[in-house]
BAFI-3210 file (N, C-alpha, C; in Angstrom, 3 decimals, decimal comma, padded with zeros to 6 digits):
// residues 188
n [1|2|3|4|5|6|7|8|9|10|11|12|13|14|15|16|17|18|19|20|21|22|23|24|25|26|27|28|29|30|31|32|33|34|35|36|37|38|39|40|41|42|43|44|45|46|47|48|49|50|51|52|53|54|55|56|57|58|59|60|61|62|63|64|65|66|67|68|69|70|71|72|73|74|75|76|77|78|79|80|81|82|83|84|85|86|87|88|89|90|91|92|93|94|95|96|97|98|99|100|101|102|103|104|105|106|107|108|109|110|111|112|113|114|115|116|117|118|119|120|121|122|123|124|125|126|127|128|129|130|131|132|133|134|135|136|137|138|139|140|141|142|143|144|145|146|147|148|149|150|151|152|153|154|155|156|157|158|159|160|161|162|163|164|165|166|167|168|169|170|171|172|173|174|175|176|177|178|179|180|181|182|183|184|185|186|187|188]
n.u [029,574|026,988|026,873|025,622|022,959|024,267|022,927|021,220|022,745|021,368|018,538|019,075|017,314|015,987|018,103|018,331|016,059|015,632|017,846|016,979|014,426|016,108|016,918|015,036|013,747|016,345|016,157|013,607|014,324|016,707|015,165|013,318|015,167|016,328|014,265|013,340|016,100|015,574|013,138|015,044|016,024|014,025|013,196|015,755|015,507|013,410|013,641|016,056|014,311|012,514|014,196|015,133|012,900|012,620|014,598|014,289|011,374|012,307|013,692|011,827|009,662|012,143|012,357|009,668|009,227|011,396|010,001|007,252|008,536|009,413|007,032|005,797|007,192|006,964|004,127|004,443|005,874|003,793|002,074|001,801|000,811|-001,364|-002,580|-002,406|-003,966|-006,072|-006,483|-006,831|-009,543|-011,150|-010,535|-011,321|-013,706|-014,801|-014,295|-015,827|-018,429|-018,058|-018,511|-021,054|-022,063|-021,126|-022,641|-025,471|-025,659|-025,045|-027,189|-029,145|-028,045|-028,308|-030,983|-032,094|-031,260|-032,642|-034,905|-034,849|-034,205|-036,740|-038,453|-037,661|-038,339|-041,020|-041,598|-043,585|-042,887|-044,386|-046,083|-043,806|-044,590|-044,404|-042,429|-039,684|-037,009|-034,407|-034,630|-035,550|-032,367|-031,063|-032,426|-032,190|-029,406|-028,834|-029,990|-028,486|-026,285|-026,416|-027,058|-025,058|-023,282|-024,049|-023,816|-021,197|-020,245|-021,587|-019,569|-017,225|-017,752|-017,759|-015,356|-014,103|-015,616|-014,226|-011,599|-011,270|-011,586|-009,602|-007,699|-008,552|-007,957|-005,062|-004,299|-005,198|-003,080|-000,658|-001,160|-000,574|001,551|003,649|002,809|003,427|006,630|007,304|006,893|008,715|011,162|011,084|011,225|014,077]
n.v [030,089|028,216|025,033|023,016|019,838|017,239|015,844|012,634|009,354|007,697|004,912|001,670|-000,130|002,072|003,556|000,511|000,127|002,594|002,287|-000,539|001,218|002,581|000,646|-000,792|001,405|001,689|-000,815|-000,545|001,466|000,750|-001,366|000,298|001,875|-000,322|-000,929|001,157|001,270|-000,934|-000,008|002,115|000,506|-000,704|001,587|002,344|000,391|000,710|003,315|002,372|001,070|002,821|004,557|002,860|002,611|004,852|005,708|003,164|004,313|007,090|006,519|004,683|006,968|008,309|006,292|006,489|009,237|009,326|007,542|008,900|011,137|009,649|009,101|011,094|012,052|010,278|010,299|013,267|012,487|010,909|012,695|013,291|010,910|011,038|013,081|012,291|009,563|011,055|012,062|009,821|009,070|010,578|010,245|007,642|008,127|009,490|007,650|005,416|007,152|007,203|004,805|003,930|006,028|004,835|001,952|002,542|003,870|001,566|-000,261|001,207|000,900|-001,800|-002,141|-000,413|-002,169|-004,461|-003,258|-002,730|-005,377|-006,346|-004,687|-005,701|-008,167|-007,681|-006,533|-006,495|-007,906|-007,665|-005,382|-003,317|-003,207|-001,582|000,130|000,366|-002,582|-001,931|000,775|-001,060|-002,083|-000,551|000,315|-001,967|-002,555|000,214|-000,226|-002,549|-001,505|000,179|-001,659|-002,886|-000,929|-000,515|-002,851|-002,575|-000,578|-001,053|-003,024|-001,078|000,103|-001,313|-002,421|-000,161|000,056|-002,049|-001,872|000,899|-000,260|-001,429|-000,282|001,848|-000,348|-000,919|001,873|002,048|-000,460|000,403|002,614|001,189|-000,536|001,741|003,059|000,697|000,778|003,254|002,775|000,607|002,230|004,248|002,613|001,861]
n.w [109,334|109,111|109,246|106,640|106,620|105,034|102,374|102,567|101,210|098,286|098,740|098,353|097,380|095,827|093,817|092,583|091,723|089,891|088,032|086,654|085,786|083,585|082,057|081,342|079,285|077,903|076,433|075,184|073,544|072,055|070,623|069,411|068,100|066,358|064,663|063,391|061,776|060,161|058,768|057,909|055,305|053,839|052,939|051,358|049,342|048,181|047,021|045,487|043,949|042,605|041,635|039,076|038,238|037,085|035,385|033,385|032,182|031,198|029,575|027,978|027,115|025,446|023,315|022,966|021,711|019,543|018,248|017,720|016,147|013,651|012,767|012,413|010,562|008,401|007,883|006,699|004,112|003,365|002,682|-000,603|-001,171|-000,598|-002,431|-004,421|-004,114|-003,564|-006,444|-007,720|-007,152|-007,730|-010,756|-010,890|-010,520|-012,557|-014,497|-013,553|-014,516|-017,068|-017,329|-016,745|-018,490|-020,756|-021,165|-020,611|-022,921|-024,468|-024,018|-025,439|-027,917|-028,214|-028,271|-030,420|-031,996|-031,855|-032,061|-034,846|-036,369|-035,351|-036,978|-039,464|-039,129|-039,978|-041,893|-045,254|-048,099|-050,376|-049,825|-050,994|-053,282|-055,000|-055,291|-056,478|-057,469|-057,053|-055,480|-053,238|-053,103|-052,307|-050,178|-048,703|-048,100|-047,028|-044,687|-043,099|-043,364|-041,039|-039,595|-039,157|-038,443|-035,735|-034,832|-034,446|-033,338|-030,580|-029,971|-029,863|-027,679|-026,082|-025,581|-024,930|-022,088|-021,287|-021,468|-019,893|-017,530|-016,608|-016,748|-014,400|-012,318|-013,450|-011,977|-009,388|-008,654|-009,193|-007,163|-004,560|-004,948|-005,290|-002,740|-000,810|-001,857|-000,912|001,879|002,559|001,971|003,840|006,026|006,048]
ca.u [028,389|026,641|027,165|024,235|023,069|024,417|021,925|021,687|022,453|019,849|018,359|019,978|016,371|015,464|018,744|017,718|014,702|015,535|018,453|015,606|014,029|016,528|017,340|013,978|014,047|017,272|015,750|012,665|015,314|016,860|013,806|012,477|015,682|015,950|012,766|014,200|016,956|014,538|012,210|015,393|016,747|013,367|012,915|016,632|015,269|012,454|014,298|016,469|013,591|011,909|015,232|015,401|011,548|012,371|015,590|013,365|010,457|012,864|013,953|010,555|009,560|012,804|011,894|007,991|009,507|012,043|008,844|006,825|009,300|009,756|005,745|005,582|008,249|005,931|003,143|004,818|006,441|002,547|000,824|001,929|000,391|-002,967|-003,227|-002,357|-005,629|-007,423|-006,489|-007,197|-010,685|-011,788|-009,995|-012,049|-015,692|-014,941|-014,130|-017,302|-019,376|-017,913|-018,760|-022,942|-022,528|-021,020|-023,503|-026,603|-025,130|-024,904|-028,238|-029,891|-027,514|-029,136|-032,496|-032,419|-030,454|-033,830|-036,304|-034,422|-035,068|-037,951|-039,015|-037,347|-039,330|-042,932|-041,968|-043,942|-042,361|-045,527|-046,234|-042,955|-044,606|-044,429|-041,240|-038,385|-036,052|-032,997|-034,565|-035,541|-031,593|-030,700|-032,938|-031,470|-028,041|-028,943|-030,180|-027,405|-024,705|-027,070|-026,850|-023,654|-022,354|-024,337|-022,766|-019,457|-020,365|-021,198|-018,411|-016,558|-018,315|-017,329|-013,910|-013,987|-015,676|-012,890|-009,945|-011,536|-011,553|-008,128|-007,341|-008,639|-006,959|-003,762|-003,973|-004,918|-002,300|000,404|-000,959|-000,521|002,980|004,122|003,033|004,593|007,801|007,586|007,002|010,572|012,260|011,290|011,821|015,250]
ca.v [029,668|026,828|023,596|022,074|018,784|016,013|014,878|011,466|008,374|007,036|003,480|000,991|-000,534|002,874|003,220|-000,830|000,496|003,705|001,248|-000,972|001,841|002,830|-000,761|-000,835|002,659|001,793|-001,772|000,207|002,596|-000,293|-002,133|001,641|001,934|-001,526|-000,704|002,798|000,434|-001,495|000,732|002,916|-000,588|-000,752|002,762|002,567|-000,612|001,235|004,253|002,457|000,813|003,876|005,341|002,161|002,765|006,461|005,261|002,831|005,105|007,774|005,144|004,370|008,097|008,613|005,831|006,946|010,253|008,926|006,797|010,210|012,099|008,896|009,150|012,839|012,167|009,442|011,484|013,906|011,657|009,966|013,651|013,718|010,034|011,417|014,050|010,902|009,022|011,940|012,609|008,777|009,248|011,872|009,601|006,694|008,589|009,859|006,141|005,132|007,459|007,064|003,281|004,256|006,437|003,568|000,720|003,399|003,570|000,105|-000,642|002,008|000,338|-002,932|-001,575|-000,202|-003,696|-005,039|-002,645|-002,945|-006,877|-006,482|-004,314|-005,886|-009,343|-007,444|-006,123|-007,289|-007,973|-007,492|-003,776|-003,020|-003,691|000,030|000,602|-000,582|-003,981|-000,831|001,413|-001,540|-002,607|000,912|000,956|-002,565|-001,699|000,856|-001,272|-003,702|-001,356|000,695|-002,689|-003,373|-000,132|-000,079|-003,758|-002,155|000,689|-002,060|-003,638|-000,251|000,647|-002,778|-002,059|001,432|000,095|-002,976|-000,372|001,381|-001,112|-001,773|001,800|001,800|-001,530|-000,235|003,178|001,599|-001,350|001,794|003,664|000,204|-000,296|002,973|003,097|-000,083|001,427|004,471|002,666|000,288|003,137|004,855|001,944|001,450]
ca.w [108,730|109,427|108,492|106,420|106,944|104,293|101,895|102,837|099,897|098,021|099,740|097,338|096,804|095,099|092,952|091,406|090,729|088,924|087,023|086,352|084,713|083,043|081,867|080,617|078,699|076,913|075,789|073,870|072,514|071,183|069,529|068,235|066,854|065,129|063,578|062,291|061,229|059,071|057,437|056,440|054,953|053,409|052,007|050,290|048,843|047,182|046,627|044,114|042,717|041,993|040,776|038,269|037,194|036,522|034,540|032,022|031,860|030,697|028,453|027,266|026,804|024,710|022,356|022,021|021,084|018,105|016,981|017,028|015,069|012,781|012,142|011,883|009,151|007,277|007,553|005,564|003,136|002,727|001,878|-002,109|-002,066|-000,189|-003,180|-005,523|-003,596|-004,029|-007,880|-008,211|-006,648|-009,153|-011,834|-010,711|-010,343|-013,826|-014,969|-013,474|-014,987|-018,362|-017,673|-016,986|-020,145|-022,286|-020,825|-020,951|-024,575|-024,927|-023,902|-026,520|-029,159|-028,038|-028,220|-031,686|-033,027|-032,053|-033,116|-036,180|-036,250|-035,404|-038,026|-040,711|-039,984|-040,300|-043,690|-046,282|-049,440|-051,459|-050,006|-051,126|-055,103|-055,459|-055,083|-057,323|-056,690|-057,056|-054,525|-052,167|-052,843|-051,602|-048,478|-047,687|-047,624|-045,442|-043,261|-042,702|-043,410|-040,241|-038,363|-038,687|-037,351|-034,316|-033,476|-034,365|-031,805|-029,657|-029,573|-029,985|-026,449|-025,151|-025,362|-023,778|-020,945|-020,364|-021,151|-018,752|-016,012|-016,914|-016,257|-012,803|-011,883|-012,851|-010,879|-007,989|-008,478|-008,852|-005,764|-003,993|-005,206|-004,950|-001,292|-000,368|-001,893|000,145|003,062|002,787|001,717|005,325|007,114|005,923]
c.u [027,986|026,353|025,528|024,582|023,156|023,309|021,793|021,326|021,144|019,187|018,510|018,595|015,769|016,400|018,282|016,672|014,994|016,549|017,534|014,922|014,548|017,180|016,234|013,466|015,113|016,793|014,515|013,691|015,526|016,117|013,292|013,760|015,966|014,913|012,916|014,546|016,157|013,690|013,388|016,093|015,844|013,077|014,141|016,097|014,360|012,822|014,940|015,532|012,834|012,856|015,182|013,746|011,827|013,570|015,001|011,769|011,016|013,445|013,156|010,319|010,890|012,546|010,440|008,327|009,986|010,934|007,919|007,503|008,947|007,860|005,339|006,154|007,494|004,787|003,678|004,959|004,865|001,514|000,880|001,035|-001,258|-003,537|-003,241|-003,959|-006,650|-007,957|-007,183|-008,569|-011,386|-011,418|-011,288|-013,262|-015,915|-015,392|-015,542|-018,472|-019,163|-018,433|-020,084|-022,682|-022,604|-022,085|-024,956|-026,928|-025,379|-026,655|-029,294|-029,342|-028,327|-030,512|-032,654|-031,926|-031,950|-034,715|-035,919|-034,631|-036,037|-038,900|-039,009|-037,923|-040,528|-042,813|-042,495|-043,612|-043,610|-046,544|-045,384|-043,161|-044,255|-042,993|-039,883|-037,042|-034,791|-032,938|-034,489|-034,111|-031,241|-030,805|-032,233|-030,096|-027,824|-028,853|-028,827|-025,922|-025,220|-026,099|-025,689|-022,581|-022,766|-023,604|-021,584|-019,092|-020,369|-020,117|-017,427|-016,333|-017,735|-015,841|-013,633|-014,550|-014,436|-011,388|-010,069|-011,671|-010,395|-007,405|-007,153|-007,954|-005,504|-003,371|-004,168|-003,727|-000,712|000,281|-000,288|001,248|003,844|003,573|003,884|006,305|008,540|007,806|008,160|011,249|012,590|011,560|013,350|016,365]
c.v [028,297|025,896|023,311|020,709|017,992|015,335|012,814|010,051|007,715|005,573|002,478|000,078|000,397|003,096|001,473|-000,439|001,643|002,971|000,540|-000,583|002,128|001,667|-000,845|000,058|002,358|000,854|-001,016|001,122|001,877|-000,777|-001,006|001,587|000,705|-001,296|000,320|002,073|-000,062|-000,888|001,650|001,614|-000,523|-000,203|002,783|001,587|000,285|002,766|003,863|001,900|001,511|004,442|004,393|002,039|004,073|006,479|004,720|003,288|006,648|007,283|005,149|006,132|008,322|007,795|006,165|008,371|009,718|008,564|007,619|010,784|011,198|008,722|010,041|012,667|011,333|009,897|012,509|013,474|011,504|011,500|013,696|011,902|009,922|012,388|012,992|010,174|009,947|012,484|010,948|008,741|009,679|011,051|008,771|006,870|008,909|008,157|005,531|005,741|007,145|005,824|003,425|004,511|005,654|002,282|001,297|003,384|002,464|-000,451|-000,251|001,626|-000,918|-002,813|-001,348|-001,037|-004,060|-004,525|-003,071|-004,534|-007,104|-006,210|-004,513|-007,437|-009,092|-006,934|-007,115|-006,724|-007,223|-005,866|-002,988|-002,707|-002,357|000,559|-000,830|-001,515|-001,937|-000,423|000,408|-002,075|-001,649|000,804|-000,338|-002,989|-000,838|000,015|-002,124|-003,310|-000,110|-000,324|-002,745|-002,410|000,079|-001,900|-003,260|-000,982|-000,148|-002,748|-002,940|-000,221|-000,139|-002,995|-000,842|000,729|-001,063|-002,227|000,176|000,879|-001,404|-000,830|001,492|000,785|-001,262|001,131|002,574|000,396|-000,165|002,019|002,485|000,109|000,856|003,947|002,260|000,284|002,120|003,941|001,919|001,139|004,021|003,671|001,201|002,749]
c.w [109,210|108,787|108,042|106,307|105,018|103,531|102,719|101,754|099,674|098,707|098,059|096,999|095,597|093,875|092,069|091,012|089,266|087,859|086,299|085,173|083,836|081,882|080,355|078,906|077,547|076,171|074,976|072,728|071,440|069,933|068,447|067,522|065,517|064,085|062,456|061,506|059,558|058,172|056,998|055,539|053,666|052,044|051,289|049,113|047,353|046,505|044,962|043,428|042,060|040,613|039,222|037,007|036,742|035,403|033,222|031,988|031,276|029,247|027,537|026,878|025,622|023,785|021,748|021,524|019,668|017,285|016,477|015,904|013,793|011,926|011,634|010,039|007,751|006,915|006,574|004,059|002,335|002,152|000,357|-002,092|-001,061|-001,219|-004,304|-005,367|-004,125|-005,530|-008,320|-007,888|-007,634|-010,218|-011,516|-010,914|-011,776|-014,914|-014,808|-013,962|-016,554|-018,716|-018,159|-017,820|-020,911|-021,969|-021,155|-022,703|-025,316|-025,097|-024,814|-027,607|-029,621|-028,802|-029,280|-032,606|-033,114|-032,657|-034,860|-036,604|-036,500|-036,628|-039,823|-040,515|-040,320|-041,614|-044,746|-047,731|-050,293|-051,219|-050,660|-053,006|-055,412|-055,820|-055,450|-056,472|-056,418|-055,368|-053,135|-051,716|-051,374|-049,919|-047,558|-047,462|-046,778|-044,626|-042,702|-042,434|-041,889|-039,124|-037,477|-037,843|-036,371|-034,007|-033,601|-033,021|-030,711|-028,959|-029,223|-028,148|-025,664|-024,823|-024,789|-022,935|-020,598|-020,178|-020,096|-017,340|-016,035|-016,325|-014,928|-011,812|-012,107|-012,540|-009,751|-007,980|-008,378|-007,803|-004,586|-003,803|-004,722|-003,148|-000,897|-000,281|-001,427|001,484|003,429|002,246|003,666|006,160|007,235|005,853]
res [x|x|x|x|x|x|x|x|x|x|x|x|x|x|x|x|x|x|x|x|x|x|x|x|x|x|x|x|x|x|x|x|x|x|x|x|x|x|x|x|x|x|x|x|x|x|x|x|x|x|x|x|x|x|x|x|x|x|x|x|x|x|x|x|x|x|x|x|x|x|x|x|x|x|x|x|x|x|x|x|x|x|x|x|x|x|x|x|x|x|x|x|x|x|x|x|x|x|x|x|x|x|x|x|x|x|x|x|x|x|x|x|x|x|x|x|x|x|x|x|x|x|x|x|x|x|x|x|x|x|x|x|x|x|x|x|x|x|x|x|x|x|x|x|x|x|x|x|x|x|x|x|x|x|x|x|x|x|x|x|x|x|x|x|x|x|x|x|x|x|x|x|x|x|x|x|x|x|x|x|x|x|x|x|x|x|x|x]
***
C-alpha cells in the first residue's frame, strides 16, 4: 500500500493563536460563571427571606384566626344582651309614651286648676242670694275638695313621670354594667 503523506505540524504562530483563543474563551467562562456564582448567592439570600416572610405570615394568619374564633365566641356570648337591648327598647318607647300620656295629663290637670280659678273669681256672691249659705257650703267644698285632688293627681302624675325616668336610667345603667361584665369575663 502506499504510504500517505504526513500531515504536516501546525505553524507555531497558528497554535498561539488558537491558545489565545482558547485563553480568551476560558476567561469569559470564568466571569459568566462568577456571575452565576453571584446571583445564586443572591437568590439563596432571598430564598430565605421569603422562607422567613412565609414563616411570620403563617404566624400572623394563625393569630387572626384565634382572634376570629375569640369574636365569633363574643358574638355569641353578646346575642342574649342584643335581645336585652331590644326588650329595653320596647321598655323605653313604652316609658316614653307613658311620659306624653302623664304630661298630656298634666297639662289638662293644669288647665282645669285654672278654669277652676278662674271661675271661682267671676262668681258673684250676690247672684248666689237664691241659693242657701248650706247649699253654697256644699258646692264649695266641692270645689276645693275638686281642687285639691286634681293637684294631688298632679303631683300623683309628677311622680310617675320621675319613677319613670328612674326606671329607664336604671335599665340602661344595668345593660351598661352587665355588658362591661360580660366583656372581662371573656377577656379573662
Amino acid at each position: 500500500m502506499p504510504m500517505r503523506p504526513t500531515p504536516l505540524p501546525p505553524h507555531p504562530a497558528a497554535l498561539e493563536e488558537e491558545i489565545d483563543l482558547q485563553h480568551r474563551d476560558f476567561q469569559r467562562i470564568m466571569a459568566e460563571n462568577g456571575h452565576v456564582v453571584e446571583e445564586n448567592v443572591t437568590l439563596r439570600r432571598e430564598l430565605a427571606a421569603v422562607k422567613d416572610e412565609i414563616h411570620r405570615l403563617h404566624a400572623r394568619t394563625t393569630d387572626l384566626s384565634d382572634r376570629g374564633m375569640k369574636l365569633e365566641v363574643e358574638l355569641c356570648d353578646a346575642e342574649p344582651l342584643m335581645v336585652d337591648v331590644g326588650q329595653l327598647r320596647s321598655e323605653f318607647q313604652k316609658l316614653t309614651s307613658l311620659r306624653q300620656d302623664l304630661s298630656s295629663q298634666i297639662q289638662g290637670l293644669t288647665k282645669d286648676t285654672s278654669n277652676i280659678d278662674t271661675v271661682s273669681k267671676f262668681i258673684d256672691l250676690e247672684s248666689l242670694s237664691c241659693v242657701t249659705k248650706e247649699e253654697w257650703r256644699q258646692e264649695w267644698h266641692t270645689f276645693k275638695k275638686t281642687s285639691t285632688n286634681l293637684v294631688y293627681s298632679k303631683a300623683h302624675i309628677s311622680l310617675k313621670l320621675r319613677y319613670a325616668k328612674r326606671c329607664v336610667i336604671f335599665i340602661y345603667d344595668m345593660a351598661f354594667l352587665d355588658r362591661g361584665f360580660n366583656n372581662t369575663q371573656c377577656k379573662s
